[in-house]
C-alpha positions in Angstrom: -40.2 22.5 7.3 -38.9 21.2 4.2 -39.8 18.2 1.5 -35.7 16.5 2.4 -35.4 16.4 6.4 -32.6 15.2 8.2 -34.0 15.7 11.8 -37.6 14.2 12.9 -38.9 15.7 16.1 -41.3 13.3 17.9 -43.2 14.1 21.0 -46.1 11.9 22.9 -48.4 14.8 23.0 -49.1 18.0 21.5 -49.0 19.5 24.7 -45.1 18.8 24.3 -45.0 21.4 21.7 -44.2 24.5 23.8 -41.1 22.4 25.0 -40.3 20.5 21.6 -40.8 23.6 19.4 -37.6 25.1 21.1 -35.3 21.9 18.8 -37.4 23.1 15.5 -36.5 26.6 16.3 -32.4 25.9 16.9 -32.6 23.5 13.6 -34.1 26.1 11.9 -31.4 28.7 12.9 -28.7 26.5 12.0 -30.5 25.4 8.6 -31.0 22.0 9.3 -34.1 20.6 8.0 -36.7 18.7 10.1 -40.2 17.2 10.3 -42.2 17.3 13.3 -44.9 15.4 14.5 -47.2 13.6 17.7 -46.1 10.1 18.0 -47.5 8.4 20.9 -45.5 5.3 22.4 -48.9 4.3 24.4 -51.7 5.8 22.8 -50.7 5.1 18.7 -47.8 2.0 19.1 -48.6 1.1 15.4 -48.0 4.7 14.1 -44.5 4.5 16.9 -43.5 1.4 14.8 -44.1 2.8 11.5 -42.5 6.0 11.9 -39.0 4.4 13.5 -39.1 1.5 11.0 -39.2 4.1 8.1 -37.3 7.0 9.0 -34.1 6.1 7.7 -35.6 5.4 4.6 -37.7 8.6 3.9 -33.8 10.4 4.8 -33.9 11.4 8.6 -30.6 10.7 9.9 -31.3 11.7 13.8 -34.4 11.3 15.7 -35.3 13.9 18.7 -38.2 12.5 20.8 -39.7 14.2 23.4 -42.0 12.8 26.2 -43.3 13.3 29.9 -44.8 10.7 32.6 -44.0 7.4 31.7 -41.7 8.8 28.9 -41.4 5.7 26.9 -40.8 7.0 23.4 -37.5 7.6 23.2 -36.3 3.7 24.4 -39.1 2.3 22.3 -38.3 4.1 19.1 -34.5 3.5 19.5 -35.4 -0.1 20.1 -36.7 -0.3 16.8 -34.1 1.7 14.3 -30.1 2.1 13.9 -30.4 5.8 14.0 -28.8 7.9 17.2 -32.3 8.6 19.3 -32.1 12.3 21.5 -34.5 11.8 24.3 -36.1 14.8 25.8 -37.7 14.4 29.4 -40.9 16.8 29.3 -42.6 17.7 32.6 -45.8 17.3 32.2 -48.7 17.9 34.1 -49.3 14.3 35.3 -45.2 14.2 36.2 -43.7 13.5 39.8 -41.5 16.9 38.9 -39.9 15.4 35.7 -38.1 12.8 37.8 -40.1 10.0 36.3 -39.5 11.2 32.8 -35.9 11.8 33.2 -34.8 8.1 34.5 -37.3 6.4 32.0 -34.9 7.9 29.2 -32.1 7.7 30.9 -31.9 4.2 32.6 -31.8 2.5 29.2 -30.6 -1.3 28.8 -27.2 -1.7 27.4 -27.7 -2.2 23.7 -30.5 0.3 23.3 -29.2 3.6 23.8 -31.0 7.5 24.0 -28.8 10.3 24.4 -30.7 12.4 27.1 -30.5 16.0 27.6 -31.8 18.1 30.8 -35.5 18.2 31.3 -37.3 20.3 28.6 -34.3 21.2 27.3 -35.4 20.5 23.6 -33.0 23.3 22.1 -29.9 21.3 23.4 -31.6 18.3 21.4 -31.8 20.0 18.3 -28.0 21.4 19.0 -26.8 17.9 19.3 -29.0 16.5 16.7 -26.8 19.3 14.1 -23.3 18.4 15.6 -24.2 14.9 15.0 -25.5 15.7 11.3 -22.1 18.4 11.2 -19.4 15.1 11.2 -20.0 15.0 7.1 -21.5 18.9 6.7 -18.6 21.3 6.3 -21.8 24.4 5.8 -23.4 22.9 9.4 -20.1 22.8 10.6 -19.7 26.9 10.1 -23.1 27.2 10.8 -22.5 25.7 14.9 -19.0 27.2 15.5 -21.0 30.5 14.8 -24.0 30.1 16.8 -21.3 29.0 19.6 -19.4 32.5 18.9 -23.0 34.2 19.4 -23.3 32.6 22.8 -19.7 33.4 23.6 -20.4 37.4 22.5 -23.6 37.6 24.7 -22.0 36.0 27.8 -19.2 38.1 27.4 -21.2 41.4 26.7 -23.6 40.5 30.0 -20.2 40.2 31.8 -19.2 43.8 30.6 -22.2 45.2 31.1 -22.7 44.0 35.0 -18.6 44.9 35.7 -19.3 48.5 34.5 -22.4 49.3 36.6 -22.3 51.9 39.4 
């Protein structure tokens, strides 16, 4: 997205992109800036190792990785870097109905830790990815409490809509 991102979205596959695109997407919305890429904990371990070791360096300040099966891109990564990891469990097409992704992100060893959101639930990644990056960003912070008002307006406008049916 841009040349100074603060978010990188990782995902084992690129068949994690329908889900993972959904984080890119809120980031965007809330004008946080991101990279995105395939980073594969069992296929490409070299380019996992590179990509964790650096990303403080090159600027990102949260890491969202997303992965399915075996899911173990999110532990790995945080394993290798100080910077707060967001798993994502994917169901994917090889999955035992996201169950194995879901505890191999979540049933982390103390000391390595992944914040893990619902399975493919990339968007509430990418939402705690920015309220993470909002505890020093005054413009992110304004940015979240009004995408929070949106959701507020909408539930309450369903809620108005359904009470005044026929």
């Amino acid at each position: 997205m841009s040349h100074s991102p603060k978010v990188g979205i990782i995902m084992g596959s690129k068949s994690d992109l329908h889900i993972m695109q959904d984080a890119a997407d809120v980031l965007k919305e809330l004008g946080v800036d991101y990279e995105i890429t395939v980073v594969s904990a069992h296929r490409t371990p070299d380019r996992m190792f590179s990509y964790a070791r650096a990303a403080a360096d090159r600027g990102i300040k949260v890491i969202i990785a997303g992965a399915g099966g075996a899911a173990h891109l999110p532990g790995m990564v945080a394993s290798l870097t100080h910077l707060p990891v967001i798993g994502v469990p994917v169901k994917s097409s090889n999955s035992i109905d996201g169950w194995d992704s879901i505890l191999s992100i979540l049933q982390m060893p103390n000391g390595i830790p992944v914040a893990t959101v619902a399975l493919n639930a990339a968007k509430n990644a990418g939402i705690l990815a920015a309220q993470i990056l909002s505890t020093g960003d005054e413009f992110l912070v304004k940015n979240l409490i009004a995408y929070k008002e949106e959701l507020k307006r909408k539930v309450e406008e369903s809620a108005k809509e359904l009470e005044n049916r026929d």
